[in-house]
C-alpha positions as CSV (number, residue, x, y, z in Angstrom):
1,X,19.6,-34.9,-76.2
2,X,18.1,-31.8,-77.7
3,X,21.3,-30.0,-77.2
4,X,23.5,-32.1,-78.6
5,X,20.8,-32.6,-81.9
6,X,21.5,-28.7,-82.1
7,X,25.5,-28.7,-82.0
8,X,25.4,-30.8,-84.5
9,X,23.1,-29.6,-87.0
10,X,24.1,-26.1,-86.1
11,X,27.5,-26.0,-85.1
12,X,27.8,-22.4,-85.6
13,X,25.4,-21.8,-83.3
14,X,27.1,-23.4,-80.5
15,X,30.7,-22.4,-80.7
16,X,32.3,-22.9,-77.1
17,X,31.7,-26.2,-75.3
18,X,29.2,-26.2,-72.7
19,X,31.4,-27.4,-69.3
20,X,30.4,-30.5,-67.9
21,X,29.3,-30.3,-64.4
22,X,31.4,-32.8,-62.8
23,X,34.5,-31.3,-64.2
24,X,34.2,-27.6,-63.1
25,X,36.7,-26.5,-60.3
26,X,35.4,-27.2,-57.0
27,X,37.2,-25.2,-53.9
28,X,39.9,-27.2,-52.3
29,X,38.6,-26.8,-48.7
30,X,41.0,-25.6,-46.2
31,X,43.8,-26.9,-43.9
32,X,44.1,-26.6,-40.5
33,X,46.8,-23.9,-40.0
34,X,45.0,-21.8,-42.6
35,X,41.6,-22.4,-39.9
36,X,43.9,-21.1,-37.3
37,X,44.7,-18.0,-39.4
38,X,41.1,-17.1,-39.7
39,X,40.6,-17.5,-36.5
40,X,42.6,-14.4,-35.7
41,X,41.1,-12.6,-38.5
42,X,37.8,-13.3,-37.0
43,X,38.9,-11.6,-33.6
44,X,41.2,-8.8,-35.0
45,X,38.3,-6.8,-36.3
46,X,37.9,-3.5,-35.9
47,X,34.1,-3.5,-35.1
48,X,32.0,-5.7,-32.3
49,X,29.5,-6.2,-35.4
50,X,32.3,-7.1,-37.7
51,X,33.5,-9.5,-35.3
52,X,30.7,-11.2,-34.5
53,X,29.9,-11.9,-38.4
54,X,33.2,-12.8,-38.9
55,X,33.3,-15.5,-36.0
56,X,29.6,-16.6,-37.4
57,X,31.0,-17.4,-40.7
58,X,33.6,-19.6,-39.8
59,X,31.4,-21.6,-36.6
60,X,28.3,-22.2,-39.0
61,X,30.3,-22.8,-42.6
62,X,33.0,-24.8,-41.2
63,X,31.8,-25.6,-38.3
64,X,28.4,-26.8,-39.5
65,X,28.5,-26.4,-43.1
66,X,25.9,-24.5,-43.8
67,X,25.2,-22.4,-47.0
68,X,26.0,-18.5,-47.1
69,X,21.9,-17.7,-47.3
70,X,20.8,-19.8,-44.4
71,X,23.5,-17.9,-42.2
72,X,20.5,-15.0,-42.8
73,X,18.1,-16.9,-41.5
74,X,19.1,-17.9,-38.0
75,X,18.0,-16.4,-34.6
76,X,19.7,-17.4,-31.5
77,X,16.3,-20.0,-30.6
78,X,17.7,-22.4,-33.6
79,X,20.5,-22.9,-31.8
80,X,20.4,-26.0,-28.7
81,X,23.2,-26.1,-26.7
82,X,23.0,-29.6,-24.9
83,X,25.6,-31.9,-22.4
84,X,25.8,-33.8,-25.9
85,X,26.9,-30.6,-28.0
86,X,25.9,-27.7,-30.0
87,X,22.5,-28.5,-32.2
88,X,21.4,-26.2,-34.9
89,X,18.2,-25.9,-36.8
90,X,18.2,-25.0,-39.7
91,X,15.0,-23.2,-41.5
92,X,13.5,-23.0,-44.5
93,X,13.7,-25.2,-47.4
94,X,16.4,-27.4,-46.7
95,X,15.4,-27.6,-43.1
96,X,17.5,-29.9,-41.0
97,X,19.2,-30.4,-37.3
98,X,23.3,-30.6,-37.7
99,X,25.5,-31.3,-35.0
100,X,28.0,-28.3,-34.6
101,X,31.7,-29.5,-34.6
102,X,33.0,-29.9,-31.6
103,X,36.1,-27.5,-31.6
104,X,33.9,-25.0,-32.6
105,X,31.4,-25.1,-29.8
106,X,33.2,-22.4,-27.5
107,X,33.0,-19.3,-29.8
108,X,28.9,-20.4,-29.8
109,X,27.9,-19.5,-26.3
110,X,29.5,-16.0,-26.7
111,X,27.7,-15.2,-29.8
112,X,24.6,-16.1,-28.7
113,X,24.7,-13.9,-25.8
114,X,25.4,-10.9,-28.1
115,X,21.9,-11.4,-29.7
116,X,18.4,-10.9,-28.1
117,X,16.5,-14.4,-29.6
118,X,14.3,-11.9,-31.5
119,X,17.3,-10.7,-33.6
120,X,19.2,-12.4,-36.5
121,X,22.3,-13.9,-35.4
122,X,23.7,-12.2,-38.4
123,X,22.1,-8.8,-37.5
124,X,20.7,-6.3,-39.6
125,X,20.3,-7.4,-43.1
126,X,20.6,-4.4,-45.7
127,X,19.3,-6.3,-48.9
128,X,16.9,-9.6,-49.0
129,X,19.3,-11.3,-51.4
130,X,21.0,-13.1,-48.6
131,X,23.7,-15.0,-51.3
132,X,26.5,-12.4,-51.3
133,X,25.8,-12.3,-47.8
134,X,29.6,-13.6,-46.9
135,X,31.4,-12.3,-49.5
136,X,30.1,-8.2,-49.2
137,X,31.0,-8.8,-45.8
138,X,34.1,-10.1,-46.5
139,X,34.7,-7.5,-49.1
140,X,35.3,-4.6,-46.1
141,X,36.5,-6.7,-43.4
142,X,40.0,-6.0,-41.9
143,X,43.1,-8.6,-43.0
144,X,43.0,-11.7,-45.3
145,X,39.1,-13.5,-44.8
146,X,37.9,-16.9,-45.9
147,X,35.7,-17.9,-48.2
148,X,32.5,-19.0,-47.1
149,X,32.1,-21.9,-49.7
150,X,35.3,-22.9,-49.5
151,X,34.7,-23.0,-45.6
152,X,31.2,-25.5,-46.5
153,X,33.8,-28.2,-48.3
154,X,36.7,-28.0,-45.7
155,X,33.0,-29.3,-43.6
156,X,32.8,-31.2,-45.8
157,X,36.2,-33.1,-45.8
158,X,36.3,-32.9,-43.0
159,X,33.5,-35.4,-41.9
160,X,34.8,-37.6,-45.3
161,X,38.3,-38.2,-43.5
162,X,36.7,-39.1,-40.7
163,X,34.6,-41.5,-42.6
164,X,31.2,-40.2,-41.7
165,X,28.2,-42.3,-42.6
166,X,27.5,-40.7,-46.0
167,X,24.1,-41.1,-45.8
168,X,24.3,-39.1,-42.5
169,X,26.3,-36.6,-43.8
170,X,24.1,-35.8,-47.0
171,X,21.3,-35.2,-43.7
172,X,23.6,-32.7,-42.3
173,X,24.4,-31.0,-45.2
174,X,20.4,-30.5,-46.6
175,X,21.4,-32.7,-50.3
176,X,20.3,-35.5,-51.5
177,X,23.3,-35.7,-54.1
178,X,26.6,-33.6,-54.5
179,X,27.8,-33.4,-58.0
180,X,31.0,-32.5,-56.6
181,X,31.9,-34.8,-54.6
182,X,35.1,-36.6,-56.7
183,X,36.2,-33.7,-56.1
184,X,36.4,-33.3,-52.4
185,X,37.3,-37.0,-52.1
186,X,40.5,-36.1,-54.0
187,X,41.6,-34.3,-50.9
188,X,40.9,-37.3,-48.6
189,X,43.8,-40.1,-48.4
190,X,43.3,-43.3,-48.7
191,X,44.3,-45.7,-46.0
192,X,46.9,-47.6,-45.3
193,X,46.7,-51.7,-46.2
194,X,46.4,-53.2,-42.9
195,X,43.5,-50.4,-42.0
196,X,42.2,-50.3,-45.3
197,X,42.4,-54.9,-45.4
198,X,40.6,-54.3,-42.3
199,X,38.3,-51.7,-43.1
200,X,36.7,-53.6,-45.9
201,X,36.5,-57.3,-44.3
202,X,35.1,-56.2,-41.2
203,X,33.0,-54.5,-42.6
204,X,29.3,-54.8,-40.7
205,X,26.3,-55.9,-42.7
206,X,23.5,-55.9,-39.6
């Protein structure tokens, strides 16, 4: 309210619009033949280091969706590997357990055996801001890489075509709201009548 008191008694003091939140670009998430493209990025590195970041980006950001700082935080003892699936704990502030997607489960069990459970997963970090983590990775990796948060909404997406619980979902992802949301739904079709008729009546109440 305060702002807009300001534009308007001093307009020259404000002369670009502010951008409204829900209407800055949001990364379209990724499609599955571009997935399979990073998958041989991730295994055509030139280094075993480089390759083991590169196949921990794409398991824990589209594979789990996690954020580029909590893939500094992780040691191989957050990560469960059960007869049900791949669990990973998440530390820290956000601190959660999220289900690792199931086509991504293979490249886990390798990874973790490259890492003593004392070490980061990551390895050795060479600054403590861990939120350009991905992308000065990224910046001297060999071929065409991903983006890391474009890699969180394909996740994302992901779990909306399949018409996860979005209360469940929110859990997994460590929000409480997403302000971007219309956004990734815009890359989600709608159904068809009959499943979407039957969809909505059947809906269950208990």
């Amino acid at each position: 309210m305060l702002q807009r008191i300001s534009e308007i008694v001093l307009p020259s003091e404000h002369p670009k619009q502010t951008t409204a939140l829900s209407t800055k670009a949001t990364p379209p998430p990724y499609t599955h033949a571009e997935l399979e493209e990073f998958r041989r990025w991730a295994t055509s590195q030139l280094t075993p280091l480089k390759e083991t970041r590169a196949m921990l980006m794409l398991v824990l950001c589209a594979g789990a969706g996690l954020r580029t700082s909590e893939l500094a935080v992780l040691h191989p003892s957050h990560v469960a590997i059960t007869d049900a699936g791949v669990l990973i704990t998440v530390p820290g502030d956000r601190a959660r357990t999220v289900p690792l997607l199931a086509e991504w489960e293979e490249w886990m069990q390798p990874l973790l055996d490259r890492r003593p459970n004392d070490e980061l997963l990551w390895g050795p970090l060479a600054r403590r801001d861990a939120h350009n983590l991905t992308s000065a990775f990224t910046q001297y990796s060999n071929g065409n890489p991903p983006r890391a948060d474009r890699l969180r909404n394909t996740w994302f997406t992901r779990h909306l075509r399949a018409g996860t619980p979005m209360k469940d979902l929110f859990r997994a992802a460590g929000v409480t709201k997403l302000a971007h949301l219309p956004q990734l739904l815009e890359h989600v079709e709608v159904s068809e009548m009959d499943r979407y008729q039957l969809l909505l009546r059947s809906a269950d109440q208990a």
